[in-house]
N, C-alpha and C positions, 0 to 999 in steps of 0.2 A: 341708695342709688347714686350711681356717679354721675357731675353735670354735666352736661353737653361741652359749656366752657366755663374752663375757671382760670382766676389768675392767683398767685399766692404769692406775697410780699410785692406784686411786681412794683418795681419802682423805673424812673426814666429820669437823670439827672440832666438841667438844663445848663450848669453852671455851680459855682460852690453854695450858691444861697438859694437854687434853683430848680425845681423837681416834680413830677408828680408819681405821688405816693409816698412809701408803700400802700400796694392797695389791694386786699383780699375778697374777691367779690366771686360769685359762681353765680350762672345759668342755669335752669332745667329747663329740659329739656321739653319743646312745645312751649313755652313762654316767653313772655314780652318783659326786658328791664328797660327801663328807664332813666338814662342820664341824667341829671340835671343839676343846675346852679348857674351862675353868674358868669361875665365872658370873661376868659381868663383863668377859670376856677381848674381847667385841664381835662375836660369832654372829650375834644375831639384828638388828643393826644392819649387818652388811655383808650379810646376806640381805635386809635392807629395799632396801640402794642396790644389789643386782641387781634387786628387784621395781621399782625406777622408784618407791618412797612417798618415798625420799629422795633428794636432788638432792647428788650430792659436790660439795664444795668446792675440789675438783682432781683432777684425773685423769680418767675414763670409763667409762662401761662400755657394753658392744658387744652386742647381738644377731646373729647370725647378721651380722657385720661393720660392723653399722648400727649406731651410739652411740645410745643407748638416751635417750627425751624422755620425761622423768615426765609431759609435760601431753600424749601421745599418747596416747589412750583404748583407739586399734586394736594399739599394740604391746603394749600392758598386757594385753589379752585372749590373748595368744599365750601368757600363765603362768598355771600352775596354782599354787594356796598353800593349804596347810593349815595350820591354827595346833593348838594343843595340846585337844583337847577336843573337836576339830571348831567350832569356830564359828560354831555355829547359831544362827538368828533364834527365840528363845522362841515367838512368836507364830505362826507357819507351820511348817504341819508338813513332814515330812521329805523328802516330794516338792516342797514349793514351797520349798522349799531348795535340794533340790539343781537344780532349774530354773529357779533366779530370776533369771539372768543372762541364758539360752536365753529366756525367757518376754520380759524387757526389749528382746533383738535380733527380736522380732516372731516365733520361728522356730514354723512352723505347730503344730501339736495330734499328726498323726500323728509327725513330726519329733521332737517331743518324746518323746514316749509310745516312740520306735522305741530313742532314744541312751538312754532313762532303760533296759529293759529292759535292752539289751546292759551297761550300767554296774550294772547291777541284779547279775547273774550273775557279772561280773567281784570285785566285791566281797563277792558273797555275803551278800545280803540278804534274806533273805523277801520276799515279797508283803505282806505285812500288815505290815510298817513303815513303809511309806511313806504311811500314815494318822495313822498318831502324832504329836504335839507332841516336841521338844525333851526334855521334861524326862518324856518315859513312853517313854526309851528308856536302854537301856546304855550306858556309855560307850563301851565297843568297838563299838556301833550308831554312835552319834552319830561315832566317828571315820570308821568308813565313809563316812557320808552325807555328811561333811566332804570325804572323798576323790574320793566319786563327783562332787561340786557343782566339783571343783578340775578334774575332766576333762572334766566336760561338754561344756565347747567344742574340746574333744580339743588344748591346747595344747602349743608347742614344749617347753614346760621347766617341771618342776613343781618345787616349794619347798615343804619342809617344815618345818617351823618348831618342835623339840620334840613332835612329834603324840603320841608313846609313854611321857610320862613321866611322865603321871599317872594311868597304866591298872595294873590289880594285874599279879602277873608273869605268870599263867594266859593274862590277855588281851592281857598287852603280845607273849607268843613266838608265840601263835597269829594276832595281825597282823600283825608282822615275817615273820613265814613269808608271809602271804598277800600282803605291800604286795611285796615282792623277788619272788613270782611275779606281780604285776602289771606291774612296771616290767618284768621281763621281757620278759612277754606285750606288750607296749604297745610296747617300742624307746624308753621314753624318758627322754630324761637330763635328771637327776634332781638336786638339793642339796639335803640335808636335814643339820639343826642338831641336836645334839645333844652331852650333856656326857658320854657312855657313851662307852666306847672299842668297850668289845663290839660293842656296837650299830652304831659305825660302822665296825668292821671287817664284819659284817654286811652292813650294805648296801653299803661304801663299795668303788667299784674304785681310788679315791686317798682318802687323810685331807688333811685341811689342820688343824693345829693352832695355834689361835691362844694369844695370850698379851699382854696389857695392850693389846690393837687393834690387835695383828701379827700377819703368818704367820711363826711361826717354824720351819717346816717342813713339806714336801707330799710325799707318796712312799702309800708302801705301807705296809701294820701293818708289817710285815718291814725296814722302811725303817727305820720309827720304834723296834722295838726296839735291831736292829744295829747302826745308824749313825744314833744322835741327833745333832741341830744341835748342840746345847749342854744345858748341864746341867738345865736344866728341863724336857726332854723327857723325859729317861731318867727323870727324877721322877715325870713325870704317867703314863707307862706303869708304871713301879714301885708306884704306889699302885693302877693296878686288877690287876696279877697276879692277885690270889686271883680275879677272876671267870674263872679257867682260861679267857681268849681263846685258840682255836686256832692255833696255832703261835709263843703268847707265852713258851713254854717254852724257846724256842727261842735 
């Protein structure tokens, strides 16, 4: 069965000693991967060249089989992206946020009004937020709104970008609870960045762990404690023990 996304060789040179990848990883489709490693290690730079903002400099990367053209507008709308914070426009408030893309594609008033509701409930919004500006709302508001604006056009593959890591712990466990019953509810596959192991044993059904702008390893939390690639895995799982991951005991 072909993946939803795959990348194959992709690589992205930052300079002559400077790069991430190549890096051969695929998607299926209705699942959750995993990013992870150390800051620096090239996360949120191989999540830019699956969004299509960055153009590799060898190798590919595949939608639903189709090699993926940064300067296609119509493939680019098939992803959903949350960035850290929610990434909201200060100036428009939280409904023309999260419809600002639905509003640009012409799509009528009722149409609007019907997907904003149903995304309204799904994240667990009030009514009366989506009058608010930007900056007279919570940050666990604004990531919602961030979330609901990423679905709107109800896309194949949503990207998450660090969304949880600058939320206190209260509201980062009562998101992570809510975002994994949405990807649920939804069916959809999902890659989200993050330098938490927890975290991505959480959401992830595969980890990919990176290291200086490689995978140096894809499996299961179970994978990565058992049967490390090499010695920097067992290290970077050794250093979060104390956050008692389930079954890092083990």
């Amino acid at each position: 069965m072909e993946p939803l996304l795959e990348l194959r060789g992709a690589l992205k040179r930052y300079g002559p000693d400077a790069s991430v990848g190549p890096v051969d990883l695929s998607v299926p489709a209705g699942r959750t991967l995993a990013l992870i490693g150390p800051s620096g290690a090239g996360k949120s730079t191989l999540l830019r060249l699956m969004l299509g903002l960055l153009r590799p400099d060898r190798g590919e990367v595949r939608l639903r089989g189709v090699p993926l053209d940064p300067d296609d507008e119509g493939a680019r709308r098939r992803y959903g992206y949350v960035v850290q914070g929610g990434g909201l426009f200060p100036h428009l408030t939280a409904a023309e946020n999260a419809v600002i893309v639905a509003r640009y594609l012409r799509w009528d008033k009722r149409r609007v009004g019907a997907r904003l509701e149903t995304l309204s409930a799904l994240a667990r919004l009030p009514p009366e937020v989506w009058s608010r500006f930007p900056a007279e709302l919570s940050s666990g508001q604004a990531q919602r709104v961030g979330l609901v604006r990423a679905l709107f056009l109800d896309p194949d593959l949503l990207l998450l970008d660090e969304p949880l890591g600058a939320l206190d712990p209260i509201t980062r466990a009562e998101l992570q609870e809510d975002l994994r019953a949405a990807f649920q509810e939804l069916g959809k596959t999902v890659v989200i960045v993050t330098h938490d192991l927890a975290e991505a044993a959480f959401f992830g059904d595969a980890l990919a762990l990176l290291r200086g702008g490689r995978v140096v390893q894809t499996g299961t939390l179970a994978d990565l404690i058992r049967t490390p690639a090499e010695p920097f895995v067992a290290r970077f799982v050794h250093a979060q023990r104390a956050l008692k991951i389930p079954g890092a005991e083990a």
